[in-house]
N, C-alpha and C positions, 0 to 999 in steps of 0.2 A: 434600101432595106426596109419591111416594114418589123417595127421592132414587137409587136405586139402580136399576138395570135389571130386578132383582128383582122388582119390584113395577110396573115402568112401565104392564105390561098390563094394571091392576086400576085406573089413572086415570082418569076424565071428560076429554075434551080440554081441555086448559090453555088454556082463551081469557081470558086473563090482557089487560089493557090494560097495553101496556107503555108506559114513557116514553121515547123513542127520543131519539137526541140524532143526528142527521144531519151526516156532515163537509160541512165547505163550502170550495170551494175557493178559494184567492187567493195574491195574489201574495208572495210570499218574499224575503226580504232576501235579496243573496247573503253566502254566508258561505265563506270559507277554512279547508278541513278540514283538522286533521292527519293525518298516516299512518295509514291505519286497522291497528287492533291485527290482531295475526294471531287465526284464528278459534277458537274452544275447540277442544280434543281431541274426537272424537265420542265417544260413551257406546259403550261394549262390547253386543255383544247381549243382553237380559234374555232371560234365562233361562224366566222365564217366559212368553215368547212365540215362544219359539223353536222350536216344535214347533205342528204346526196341532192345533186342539182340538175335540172337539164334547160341550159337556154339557147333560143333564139335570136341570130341577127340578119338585119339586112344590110345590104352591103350597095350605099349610090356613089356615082361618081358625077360631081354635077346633080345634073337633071335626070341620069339614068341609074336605071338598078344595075346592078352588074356581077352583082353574087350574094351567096348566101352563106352564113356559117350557124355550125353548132357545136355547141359547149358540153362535155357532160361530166359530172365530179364524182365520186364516190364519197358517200359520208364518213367520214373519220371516227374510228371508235376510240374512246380514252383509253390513253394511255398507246396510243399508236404512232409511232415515227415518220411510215409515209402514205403519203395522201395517192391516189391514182385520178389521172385528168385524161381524157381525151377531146379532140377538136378535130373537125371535118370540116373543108371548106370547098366553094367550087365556084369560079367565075370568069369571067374574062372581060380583060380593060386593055384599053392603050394600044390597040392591037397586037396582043400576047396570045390571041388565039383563047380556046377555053382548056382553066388547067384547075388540079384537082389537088389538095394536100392534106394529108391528114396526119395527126401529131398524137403521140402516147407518150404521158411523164408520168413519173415516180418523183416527186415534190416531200423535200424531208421536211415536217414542222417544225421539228425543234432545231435546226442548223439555218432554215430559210433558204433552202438552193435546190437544183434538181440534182437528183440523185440518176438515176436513167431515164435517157428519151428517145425514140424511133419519131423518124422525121421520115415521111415518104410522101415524092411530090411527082406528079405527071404533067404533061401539056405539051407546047410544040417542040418543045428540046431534049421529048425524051422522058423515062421512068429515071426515078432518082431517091437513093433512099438514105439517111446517114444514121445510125446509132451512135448514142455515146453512152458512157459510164464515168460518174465525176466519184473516181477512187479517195482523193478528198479534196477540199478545198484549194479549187483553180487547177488542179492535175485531173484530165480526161482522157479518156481511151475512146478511142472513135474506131467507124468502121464505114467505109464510103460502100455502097453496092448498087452496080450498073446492071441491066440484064445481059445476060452472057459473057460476065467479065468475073473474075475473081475479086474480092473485097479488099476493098486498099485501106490497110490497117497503120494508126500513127497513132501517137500520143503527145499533147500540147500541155502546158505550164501556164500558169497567169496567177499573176501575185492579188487573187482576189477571187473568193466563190462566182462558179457561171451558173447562169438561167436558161434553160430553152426560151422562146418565147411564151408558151402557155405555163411555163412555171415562172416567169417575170410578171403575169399576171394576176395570180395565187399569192406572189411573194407580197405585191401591194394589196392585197387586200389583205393578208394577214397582219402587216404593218406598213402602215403608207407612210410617204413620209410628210415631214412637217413643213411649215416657212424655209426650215435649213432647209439646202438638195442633199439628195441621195445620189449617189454614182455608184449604177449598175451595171453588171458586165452581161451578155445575152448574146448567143452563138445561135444563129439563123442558119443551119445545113454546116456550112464552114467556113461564115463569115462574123467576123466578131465587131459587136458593135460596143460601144461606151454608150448610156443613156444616165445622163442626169437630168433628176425629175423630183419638183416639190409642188408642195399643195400650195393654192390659195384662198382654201380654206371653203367655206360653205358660200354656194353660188344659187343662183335662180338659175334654172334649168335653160336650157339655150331654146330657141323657138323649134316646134314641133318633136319636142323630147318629151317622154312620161314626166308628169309632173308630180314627183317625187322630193323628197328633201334631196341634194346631191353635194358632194365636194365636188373639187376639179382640181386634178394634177396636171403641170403644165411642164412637157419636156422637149430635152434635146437630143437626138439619136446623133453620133457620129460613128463612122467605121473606122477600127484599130488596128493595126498590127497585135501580135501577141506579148511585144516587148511596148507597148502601150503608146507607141507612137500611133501620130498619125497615118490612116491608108490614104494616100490621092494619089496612088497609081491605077486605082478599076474605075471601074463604072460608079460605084458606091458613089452618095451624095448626102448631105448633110443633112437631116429629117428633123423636123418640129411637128409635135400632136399634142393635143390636150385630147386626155381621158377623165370621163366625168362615173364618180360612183357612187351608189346610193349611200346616204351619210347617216349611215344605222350599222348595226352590227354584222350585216351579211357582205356588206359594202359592193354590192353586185356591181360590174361593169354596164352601165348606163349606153355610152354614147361614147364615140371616140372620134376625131376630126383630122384631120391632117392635109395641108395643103399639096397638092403634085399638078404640076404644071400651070393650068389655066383654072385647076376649080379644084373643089376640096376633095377625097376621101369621107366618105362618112360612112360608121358604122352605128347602127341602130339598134337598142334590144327592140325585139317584135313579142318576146312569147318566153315566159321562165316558170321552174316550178320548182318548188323544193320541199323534201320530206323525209 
């Protein structure tokens, strides 16, 4: 799995067999509520989405280039609940043939989780597209769509708000986390990964990075079932990356690393602008 937007374009479609757990409805005791509490203060505008963005990356594996991705954010107006992101990518590694992915979310800022996202991916195995809707925290409505097949509709549960990948990247830059980890949930098509992921705090830039002031976040990607066990029945494998961000208020995605096989993953900002 790559857990980050970074890398989404360089996946196989996630035809992951999920365990779906379906609400069912019935009847309700009634119950006598008290006064409901008044609602939280809403979260201030972040900063780092408060300006529309469009970046560039490149994408080596080793010694070679092997894709390219683009970022683009729409600027957040005060007092607004969701942000709009989209990401394009397109490469091919590993011999996966050359595959194309492009991501649309809906990113709530005052909750921190994705609200709607279209995942639509092509390459050798085929056009592949998944929608979801996170109706609230950890409960989503998905919709799988093949070409020339009818759309295979489920709904999943998890005791914990989920991310797309390009809203797991949003959500750290609205708040990253500290020395403590963070444990995040992030659904890549229909494969659900656990990533716990903490800072270690402000670093010198790694060699041939922008040299910029940067943090670095240092994580663990594992694949889960939906009842939070472990998967080691696929293909999935254990992932480690460190993601490096600019360590100012935009806190841009910098550089991201990740080890796969014999040489690394890198992704590189080439080109950003924001206004």
């Amino acid at each position: 799995m790559w857990v980050t937007l970074a890398l989404f374009a360089l996946t196989r479609p996630a035809d992951v067999c999920m365990e779906w757990s379906s609400a069912r409805a019935g009847a309700a005791p009634e119950v006598v509520s008290a006064p409901a509490a008044p609602p939280p203060a809403a979260r201030p505008l972040p900063p780092a989405l408060a300006q529309a963005e469009r970046a560039h990356y490149r994408i080596d594996y080793g010694v070679l280039e092997i894709g390219e991705l683009e970022v683009a954010i729409a600027a957040a107006v005060p007092g607004a609940t969701l942000v709009h992101a989209d990401g394009h990518g397109s490469g091919g590694v590993l011999g996966l043939g050359h595959m194309d992915s492009h991501i649309a979310t809906e990113f709530d800022v005052q909750q921190l989780e994705s609200r709607r996202w279209d995942n639509a991916r092509s390459g050798r195995e085929g056009d592949l597209r998944d929608r979801a809707q996170q109706t609230a925290a950890g409960h989503v409505d998905l919709v799988r769509e093949r070409p020339g097949r009818a759309g295979q509709r489920a709904s999943a549960t998890l005791a914990a708000p989920l991310l797309d990948p390009l809203g797991f990247l949003l959500r750290l830059r609205v708040e990253p986390p500290g020395a403590r980890p963070q444990i995040l949930y992030v659904l890549d098509g229909q494969a659900l990964w656990r990533v716990t992921i903490a800072s270690v705090g402000r670093v010198e830039p790694p060699e041939n990075a922008a040299r910029v002031p940067m943090m670095r976040l240092d994580a663990e990607a594992d694949p889960v079932h939906w009842d939070g066990s472990p998967a080691t029945d696929g293909d999935r494998k254990h992932r480690s990356f460190k993601l490096w961000l600019s360590d100012d208020a935009a806190r841009v995605p910098v550089r991201l690393e990740m080890p796969v096989g014999i040489a690394d993953v890198v992704v590189a900002l080439t080109q950003i602008s924001r206004s």
